[in-house]
N, C-alpha and C positions, 0 to 999 in steps of 0.2 A: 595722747602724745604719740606721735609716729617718730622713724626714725628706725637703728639699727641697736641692736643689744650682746654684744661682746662679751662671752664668758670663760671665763680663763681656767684651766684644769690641771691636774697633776698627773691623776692615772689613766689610762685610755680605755679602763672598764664602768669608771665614772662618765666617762665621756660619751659612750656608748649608751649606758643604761639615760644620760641625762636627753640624749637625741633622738632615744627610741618614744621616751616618754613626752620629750617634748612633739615630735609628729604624731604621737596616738593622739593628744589634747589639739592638734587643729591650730599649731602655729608652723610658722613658715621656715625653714631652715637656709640663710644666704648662702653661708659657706662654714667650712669648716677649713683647719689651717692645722695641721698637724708639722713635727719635721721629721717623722721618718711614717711606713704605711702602717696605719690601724687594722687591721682583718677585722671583719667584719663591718666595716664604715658603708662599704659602697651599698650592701644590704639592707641596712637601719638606712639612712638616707633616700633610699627607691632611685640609685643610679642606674641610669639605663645604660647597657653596651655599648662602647664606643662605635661608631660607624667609619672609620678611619681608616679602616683595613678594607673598607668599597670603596674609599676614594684611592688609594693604594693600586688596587688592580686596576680600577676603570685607566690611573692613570700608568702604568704598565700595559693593560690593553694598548692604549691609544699611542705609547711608544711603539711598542711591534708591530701596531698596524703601520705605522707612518713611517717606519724603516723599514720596512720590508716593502710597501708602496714606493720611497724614493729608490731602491737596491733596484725595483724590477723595470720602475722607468729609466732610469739611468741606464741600465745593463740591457733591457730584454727591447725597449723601446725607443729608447732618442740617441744612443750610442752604441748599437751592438757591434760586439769586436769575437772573432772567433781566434780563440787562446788555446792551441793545442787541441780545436776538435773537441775541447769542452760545451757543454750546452751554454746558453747566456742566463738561464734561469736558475744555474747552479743553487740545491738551498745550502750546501756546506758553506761555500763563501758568502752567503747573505748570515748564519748561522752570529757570528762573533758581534756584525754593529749592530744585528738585530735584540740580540742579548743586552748590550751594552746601552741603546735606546731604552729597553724596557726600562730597565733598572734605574737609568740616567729620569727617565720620567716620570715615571713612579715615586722615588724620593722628591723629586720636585713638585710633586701636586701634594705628596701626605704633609712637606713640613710647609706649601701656600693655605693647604685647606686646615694643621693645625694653628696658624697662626691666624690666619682669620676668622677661624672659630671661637679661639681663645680670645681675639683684640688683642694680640700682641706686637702690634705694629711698631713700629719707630716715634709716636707720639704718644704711646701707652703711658699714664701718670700712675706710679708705683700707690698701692694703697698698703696700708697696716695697719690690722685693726686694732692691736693694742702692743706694747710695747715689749718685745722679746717673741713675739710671734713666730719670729722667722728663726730663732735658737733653739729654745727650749720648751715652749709651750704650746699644750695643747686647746687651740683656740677655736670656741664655736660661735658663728654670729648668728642670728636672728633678728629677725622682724618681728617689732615690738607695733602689736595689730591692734585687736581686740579689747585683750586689760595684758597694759606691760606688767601690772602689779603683781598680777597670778603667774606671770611668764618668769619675771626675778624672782619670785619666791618657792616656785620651780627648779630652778638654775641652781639655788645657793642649798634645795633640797637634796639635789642631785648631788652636790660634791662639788659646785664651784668653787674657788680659790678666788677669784676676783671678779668683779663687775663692770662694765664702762661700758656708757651711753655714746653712742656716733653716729652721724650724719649718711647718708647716704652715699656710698662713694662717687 
């Protein structure tokens, strides 16, 4: 039987020892649902470092280039105006919208590339694995591969609290 294996927990060192043991044994971890951070979760699980902080700069780069490119054509290029004998390439006056671009762009690509990383778009359909997930409990789901029989009987070794079978979201 395939399918998803939802295990519901109390304390997050059961939870811990039941995730560590269950990726040593060769099954597949979906997700895991906590509602505040576990320490040590992203370790047991082999989460990799986010890369969110390069889309971040690339997208900060690509602001200061692009304001500082429109500042010099505007200024240095298609409109030069002599203001007091000032140069046109002044960087002090280009200094504030080229600032304010970065920053302006950079948040705009970190929260386009976390949401479409995530799939959290505007027709995202909420899922929950078991009932109180999102309050109080510490909820691990798995994929039920191999033999689910050794994986629940794992789970309830571990310190589960409750079991539920589900569908694939």
């Amino acid at each position: 039987m395939s399918g998803l294996l939802a295990a519901s927990f109390t304390d997050e060192s059961a939870l811990l020892a039941a995730m560590r043991e269950a990726r040593a044994r060769g099954f597949r971890v979906h997700e895991v649902f906590t509602p505040y951070p576990v320490h040590g979760l992203d370790e047991v699980l082999g989460v990799r470092r986010s890369r969110l902080a390069w889309v971040t700069l690339a997208g900060g780069l690509a602001g200061l280039v692009g304001a500082v490119a429109l500042q010099v054509w505007g200024a240095v290029i298609d409109w030069p105006l002599n203001v007091g004998g000032k140069p046109a390439n002044s960087a002090l006056a280009f200094l504030p919208i080229s600032f304010e671009a970065t920053v302006l762009v950079g948040g705009l690509a970190t929260a386009a590339a976390f949401f479409w990383r995530s799939r959290l778009g505007p027709r995202a359909k909420p899922w929950q694995a078991v009932p109180g997930t999102t309050d109080d409990a510490l909820v691990a789901v798995l994929e039920m591969g191999g033999d689910p029989e050794a994986l629940r009987e794992l789970m309830l070794t571990c310190g589960a609290r409750d079991l539920f079978e589900k569908g694939a979201p």
